[in-house]
C-alpha positions, 0 to 999 in steps of 0.5 A: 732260662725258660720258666715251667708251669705248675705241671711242669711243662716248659714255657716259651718265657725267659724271665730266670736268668743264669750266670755265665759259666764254664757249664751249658745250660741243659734247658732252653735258654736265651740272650739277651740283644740289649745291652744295660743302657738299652743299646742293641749288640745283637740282632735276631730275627725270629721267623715263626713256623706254626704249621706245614704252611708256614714253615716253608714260609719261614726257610724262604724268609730267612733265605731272602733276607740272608741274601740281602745281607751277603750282597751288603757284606754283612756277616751273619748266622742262619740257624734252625730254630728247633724241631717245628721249623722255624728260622733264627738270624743272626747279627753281631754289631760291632758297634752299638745301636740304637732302638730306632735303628734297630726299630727301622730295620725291623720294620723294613723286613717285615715288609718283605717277611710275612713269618717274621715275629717283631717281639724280640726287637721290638722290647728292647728291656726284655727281648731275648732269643736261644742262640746257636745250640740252646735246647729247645722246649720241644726237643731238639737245639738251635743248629746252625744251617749258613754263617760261621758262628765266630761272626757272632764272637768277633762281631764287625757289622756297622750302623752304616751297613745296617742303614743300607740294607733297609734303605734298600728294601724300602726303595724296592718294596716301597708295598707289596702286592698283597698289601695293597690289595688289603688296602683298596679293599678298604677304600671308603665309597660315597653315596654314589658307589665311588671310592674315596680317601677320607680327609678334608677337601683341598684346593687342587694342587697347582699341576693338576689344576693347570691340566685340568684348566688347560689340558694337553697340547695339540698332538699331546697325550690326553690320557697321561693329562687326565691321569694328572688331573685325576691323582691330584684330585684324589690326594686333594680328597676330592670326591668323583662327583667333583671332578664329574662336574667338570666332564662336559667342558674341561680341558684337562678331561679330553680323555674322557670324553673323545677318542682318537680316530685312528692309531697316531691321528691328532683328530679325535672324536667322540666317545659313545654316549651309552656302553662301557665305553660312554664319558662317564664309564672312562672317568669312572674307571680312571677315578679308581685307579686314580684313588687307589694309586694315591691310597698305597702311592708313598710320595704322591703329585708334587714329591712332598718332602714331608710324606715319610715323616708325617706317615712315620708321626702318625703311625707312632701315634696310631700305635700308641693308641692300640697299645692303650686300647690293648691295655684296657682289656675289660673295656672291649670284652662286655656290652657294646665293647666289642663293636667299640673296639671294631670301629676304633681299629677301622678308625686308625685304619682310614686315618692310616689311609688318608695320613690324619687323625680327623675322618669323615666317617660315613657310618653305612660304610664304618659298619661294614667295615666292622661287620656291624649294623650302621646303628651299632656303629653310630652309638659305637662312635658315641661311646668312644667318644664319651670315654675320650677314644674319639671326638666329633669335630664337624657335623653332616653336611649335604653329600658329606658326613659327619667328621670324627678325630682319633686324637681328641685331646689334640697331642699328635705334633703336627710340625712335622718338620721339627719333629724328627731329628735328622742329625741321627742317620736313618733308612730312607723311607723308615716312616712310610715303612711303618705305616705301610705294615700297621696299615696292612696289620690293622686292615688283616685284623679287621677283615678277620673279624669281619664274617657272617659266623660272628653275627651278633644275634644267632652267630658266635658274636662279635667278641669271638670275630675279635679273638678270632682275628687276633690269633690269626694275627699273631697265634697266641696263648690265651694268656698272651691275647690282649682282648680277652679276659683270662677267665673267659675260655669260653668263647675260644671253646666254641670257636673250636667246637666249630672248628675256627681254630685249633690247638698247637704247642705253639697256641692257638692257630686258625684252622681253613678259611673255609671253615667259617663258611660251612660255621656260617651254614650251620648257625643259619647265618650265612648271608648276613653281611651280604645283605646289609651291603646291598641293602646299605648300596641301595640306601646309599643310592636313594639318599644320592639320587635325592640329594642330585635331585635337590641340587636341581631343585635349588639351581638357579632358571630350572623352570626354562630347562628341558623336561627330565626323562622318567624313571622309564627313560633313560637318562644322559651319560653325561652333563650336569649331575641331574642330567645323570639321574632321571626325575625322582618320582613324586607323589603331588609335590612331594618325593615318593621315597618308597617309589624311589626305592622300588625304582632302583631295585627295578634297574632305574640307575643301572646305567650309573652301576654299569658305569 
């Protein structure tokens, strides 16, 4: 039965049991779904309606799911949860099931369920829900709007049914649109403004090395062979300068570099060496959606056998890291805590992306991911480092950072194929599943957090940016919040005072999105973070047009090579890597960086933006 405060105001917490009688408890109450020994006999899905919003949100969930169900034959009860609109669906299991089963089938809706509330199914010992008729704390019972309740009585559904229906919501939404679009958000991006995935380079898988070597045959499609080449790099963690290298020979590149004649002709010309339409600009274009595709793509080139389990070992892990971190709750609310807790979630979030727990994290990109300055996020990465969060495995080297592990003490197991039992009947692409939702959770939580409003100096600050994305993460209580001691309201009075959030029965929720912009005008600090990416872009662009140039000065015969255009002469669209920049300004012998810096912003390497 649900417990009372000291005023006397009911709570939605159950920890009073109540036996089991003739009488109907007349306050809000709740069953259990486990049995004693842990195995599940009931499964409700919860769907939370917190405002207006999400209320419709709520009935349109739990009418696709029922659907889902009734196509799978699967009994089940559809109830109205109350008097603010939220949904209850149940199922009665005439045979028990296990945690994971019960764990997989969550996360498998969730994929399609954005209201739906995971905690009743995801704690097993302590997960209950008011079942049909039970009062609820604010007026009104749970009523039945779908199903016969003697379902629930005389239950029948089995494991195999249950296997189906998430087998086949994983094959269909293998990632939602939205979450792929919070994904590539993400992406890293060089010191040349092209995206990346993070990880190691790789050898070229065996297909795409052969298409790059040999290219397509006469009268063949050239843009599905770079499209080969392309994905494969991409999951090999190559970057676009390593392919760009190949442009002017390879055959596998044919694509980039020459267009058909006219429509069905096997003659092809070349492309134009300047336009949106040059060699680079097309590989360049193609690169993106290459690594995008790879970045969000379950089974990529080859159809690893092993991608689910190894996704499935990782996000076990990734989730236990978050929920040390969310039991440490003073270490992220003090001093440089905060921006600590920013970058170990961007941190999991690009482990997620590249599928390991050992990142090149380049630090200008880790800051504005965290919406930190690239200083902050350096000694950020040494502190967690220093209390054993993360650990420096690889130093910098030429066009490639510095290397970090979110597994220091090397425990994740990597044989991955005895890892996961198979004798136990699972839904196939369990483990993506869960990847795909901690990724997209973690990716919401820190673009949240990330916003002008929560600069450190003048702003509401960097703590306040965390508790604002963890509301709107799961519209808490204050006590429920993890991060946030429980003497410290004040940080959520000023996060109302500029209404950020405000106040339901049901806690705190995010007010417009809107509303952060016009708290941004208002503190003087709107802008903020749009000048530290440009400034970071063109920090980014300096250090890569110096870095070509010292390629140029370390090859070998450059002395017999053409003169190099200037700043003030346009540069070749393709070719060697210091073929694509001009000369960098010197004064004497040396490199004029200042010289450099007022180069680029004058427009000397727009060609390569516009690219």
């Amino acid at each position: 039965m649900a417990v009372t405060d000291v005023s006397g105001e009911v709570l939605n917490l159950y920890s009073r049991t109540h036996p089991i009688t003739q009488d109907t408890p007349t306050e809000p109450w709740a069953v259990n779904l486990t049995d004693s020994q842990g195995m599940y006999r009931l499964l409700a899905f919860d769907f939370d309606a917190k405002d207006a919003l999400s209320q419709a949100q709520a009935a349109k969930d739990a009418d696709s799911l029922s659907r889902l169900l009734d196509a799978e034959s699967i009994a089940h009860v559809v109830c109205a949860s109350g008097p603010t609109g939220g949904r209850h669906l149940w199922i009665a299991l005439g045979e028990p099931v296990s945690q994971q089963l019960a764990a997989d089938l969550t996360e498998s809706v969730k994929l399609i369920s954005p209201t739906l509330d995971v905690s009743p199914l995801a704690n097993p010992a302590t997960g209950c829900v008011r079942p049909p008729g039970a009062p609820h704390r604010l007026g009104g019972t749970s009523e039945v709007l779908r199903g016969d309740t003697t379902c629930l009585t005389h239950p029948s559904v089995t494991a195999e049914q249950l296997i189906n229906v998430a087998t086949k919501i994983n094959q269909a939404n293998p990632t939602t649109t939205q979450t792929v679009e919070r994904m590539t958000t993400t992406l890293p991006v060089d010191e040349t403004g092209n995206v990346y995935l993070p990880g190691s380079k790789r050898v070229l898988p065996a297909v795409s090395a052969a298409a790059l070597a040999e290219g397509s045959p006469t009268g063949g499609d050239a843009s599905a062979t770079l499209w080969r080449v392309l994905i494969g790099a991409a999951a090999a963690r190559w970057h676009f300068s390593d392919i760009a290298a190949h442009l002017a020979t390879s055959p596998g590149l044919e694509h980039a570099r020459t267009i058909r004649a006219a429509h069905g002709s096997q003659i092809r010309r070349p492309r134009p060496a300047r336009g949106a339409g040059n060699p680079t600009a097309v590989l360049r274009a193609q690169w993106f959606r290459a690594v995008r595709h790879v970045a969000v793509t379950p089974r990529q080139i080859g159809e690893d056998p092993t991608f689910d389990t190894r996704a499935e070992i990782l996000a076990d892990y990734v989730s236990l890291v978050q929920a040390r971190a969310d039991t440490s709750a003073g270490r992220w609310s003090q001093g440089g805590g905060p921006a600590d807790r920013r970058v170990l979630d961007v941190l999991c979030m690009l482990s997620l992306q590249a599928l390991t727990v050992e990142l090149e994290a380049d630090i200008r990109r880790l800051a504005l991911l965290a919406g930190i300055g690239r200083e902050t996020a350096r000694t950020a990465l040494l502190r967690l480092a220093a209390d054993g969060w993360t650990r420096h495995t690889r130093a910098a080297d030429g066009p490639h950072g510095s290397h970090w592990t979110i597994d220091p003490q090397d425990v994740l197991h990597r044989e991955v194929d005895s890892a996961r039992s198979q004798a136990v009947p699972r839904p196939e692409g369990a483990g993506t599943v869960k990847r795909t939702n901690l990724l997209a959770a973690l990716t919401t939580r820190s673009t949240s957090a990330r916003h002008d409003v929560y600069s450190p100096a003048h702003g509401l600050g960097l703590h306040a940016g965390n508790i604002y994305a963890r509301i709107t993460e799961h519209h808490l209580h204050v006590q429920s919040i993890p991060i946030l001691p429980r003497h410290d309201a004040r940080v959520l009075r000023r996060l109302e005072e500029h209404r950020l959030i405000r106040r339901t029965d049901h806690g705190w929720i995010p007010t417009m999105r809107d509303a952060l912009d016009r708290a941004a005008v208002s503190l003087g600090v709107a802008g903020n973070l749009a000048d530290r990416e440009a400034r970071y872009t063109l920090e980014r662009e300096v250090w890569g047009w110096w870095r070509t140039e010292q390629e140029w000065m370390n090859s070998a015969g450059r002395q017999g090579r053409r003169k190099r255009p200037t700043v003030a002469q346009p540069a070749l669209a393709f070719g060697t890597s210091w073929d694509l920049y001009p000369a960098y300004p010197r004064t004497t012998r040396r490199g004029d960086h200042y010289a450099a810096v007022a180069a680029v912003r004058a427009g000397a390497l727009s060609h390569l933006q516009a690219a």
